[in-house]
C-alpha positions as CSV (number, residue, x, y, z in Angstrom):
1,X,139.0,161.8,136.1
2,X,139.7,164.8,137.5
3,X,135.5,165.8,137.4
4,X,135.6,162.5,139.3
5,X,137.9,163.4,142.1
6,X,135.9,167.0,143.0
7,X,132.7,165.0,143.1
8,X,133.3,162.8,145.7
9,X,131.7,164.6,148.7
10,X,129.0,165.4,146.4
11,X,128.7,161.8,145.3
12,X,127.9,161.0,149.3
13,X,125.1,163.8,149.0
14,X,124.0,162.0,145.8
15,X,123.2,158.7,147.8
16,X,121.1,160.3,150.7
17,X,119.3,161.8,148.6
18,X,118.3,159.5,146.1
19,X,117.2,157.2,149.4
20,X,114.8,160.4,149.9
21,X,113.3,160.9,146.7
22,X,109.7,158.9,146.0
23,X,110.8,159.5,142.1
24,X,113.3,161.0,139.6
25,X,111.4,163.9,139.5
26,X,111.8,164.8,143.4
27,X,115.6,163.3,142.7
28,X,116.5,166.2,140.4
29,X,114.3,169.1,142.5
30,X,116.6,167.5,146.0
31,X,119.7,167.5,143.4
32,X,119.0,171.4,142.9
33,X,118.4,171.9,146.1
34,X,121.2,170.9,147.7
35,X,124.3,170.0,145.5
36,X,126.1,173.5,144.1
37,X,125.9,174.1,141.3
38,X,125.9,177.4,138.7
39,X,122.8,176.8,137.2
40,X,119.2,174.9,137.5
41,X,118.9,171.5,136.3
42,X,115.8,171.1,134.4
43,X,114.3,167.9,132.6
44,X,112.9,167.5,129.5
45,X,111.9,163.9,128.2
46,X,115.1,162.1,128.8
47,X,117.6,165.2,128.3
48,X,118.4,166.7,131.6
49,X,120.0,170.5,130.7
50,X,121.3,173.5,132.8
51,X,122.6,176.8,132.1
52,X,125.3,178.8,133.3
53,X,126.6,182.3,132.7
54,X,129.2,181.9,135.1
55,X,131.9,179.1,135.4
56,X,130.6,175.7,137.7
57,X,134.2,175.3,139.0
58,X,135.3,176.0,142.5
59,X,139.0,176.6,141.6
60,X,137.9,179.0,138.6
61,X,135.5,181.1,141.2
62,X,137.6,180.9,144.2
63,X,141.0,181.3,142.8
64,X,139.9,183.6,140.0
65,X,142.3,180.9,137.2
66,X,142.6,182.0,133.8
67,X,139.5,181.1,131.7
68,X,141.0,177.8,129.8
69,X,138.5,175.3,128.5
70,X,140.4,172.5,129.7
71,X,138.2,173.0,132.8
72,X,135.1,172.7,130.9
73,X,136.4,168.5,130.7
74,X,136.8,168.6,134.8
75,X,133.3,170.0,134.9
76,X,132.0,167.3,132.5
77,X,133.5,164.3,134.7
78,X,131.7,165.9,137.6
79,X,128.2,166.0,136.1
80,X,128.6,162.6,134.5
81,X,129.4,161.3,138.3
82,X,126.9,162.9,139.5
83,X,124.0,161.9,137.4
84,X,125.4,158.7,137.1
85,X,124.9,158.1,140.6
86,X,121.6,159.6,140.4
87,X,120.3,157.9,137.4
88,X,122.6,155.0,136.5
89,X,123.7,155.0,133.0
90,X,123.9,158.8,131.3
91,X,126.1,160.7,128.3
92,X,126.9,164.2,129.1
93,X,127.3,167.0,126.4
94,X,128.7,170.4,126.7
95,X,127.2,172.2,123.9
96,X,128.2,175.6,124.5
97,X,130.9,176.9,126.9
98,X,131.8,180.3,128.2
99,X,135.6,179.3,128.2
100,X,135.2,178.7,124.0
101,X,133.6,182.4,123.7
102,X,129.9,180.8,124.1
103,X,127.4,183.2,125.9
104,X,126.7,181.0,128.5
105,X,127.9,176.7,129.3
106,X,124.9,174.3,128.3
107,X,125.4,170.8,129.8
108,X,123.2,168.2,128.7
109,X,122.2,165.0,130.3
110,X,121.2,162.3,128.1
111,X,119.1,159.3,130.3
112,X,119.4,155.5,128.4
């Protein structure tokens, strides 16, 4: 829930610009654009995926916390809300995270 909670301005941001977007595919280019994020969100079929070789939360960069992977959860509630939002029904996976001794965090964004 706690993903939840930090989305909620972004969720607002989410709304405007879906009522922007002619498609999905301008959605996720305007979700890029202008919701932070610490990598690119890219689609393939119906799996949307980003990268990051840095942590995606605020309180992680801006307070400099202790790497513990009970953030990664946080970080999942925030892309579920916000893809939810974007695209209705989704399933997020984090299949590799920095905070577990991965190279890099891989979110995945499975579409139904």
């Amino acid at each position: 829930m706690c993903g939840y909670s930090c989305a909620h301005y972004d969720l607002q941001k989410v709304q405007s610009l879906k009522s922007k977007a002619k498609d999905e595919k301008e959605l996720l280019k305007l979700i890029n654009e202008h919701i932070l994020w610490c990598g690119t969100w890219i689609r393939k079929k119906n799996i949307i995926y980003s990268r990051c070789t840095k942590c995606g939360c605020p309180l992680v960069q801006k307070y400099k916390l202790d790497v513990d992977p009970i953030f990664c959860l946080c970080s999942l509630g925030w892309v579920r809300a916000i893809f939810s939002e974007a695209f209705g029904n989704v399933r997020v996976e984090l299949s590799k995270s920095l905070m577990r001794g991965d190279e890099y965090c891989e979110f995945h964004v499975v579409l139904k």
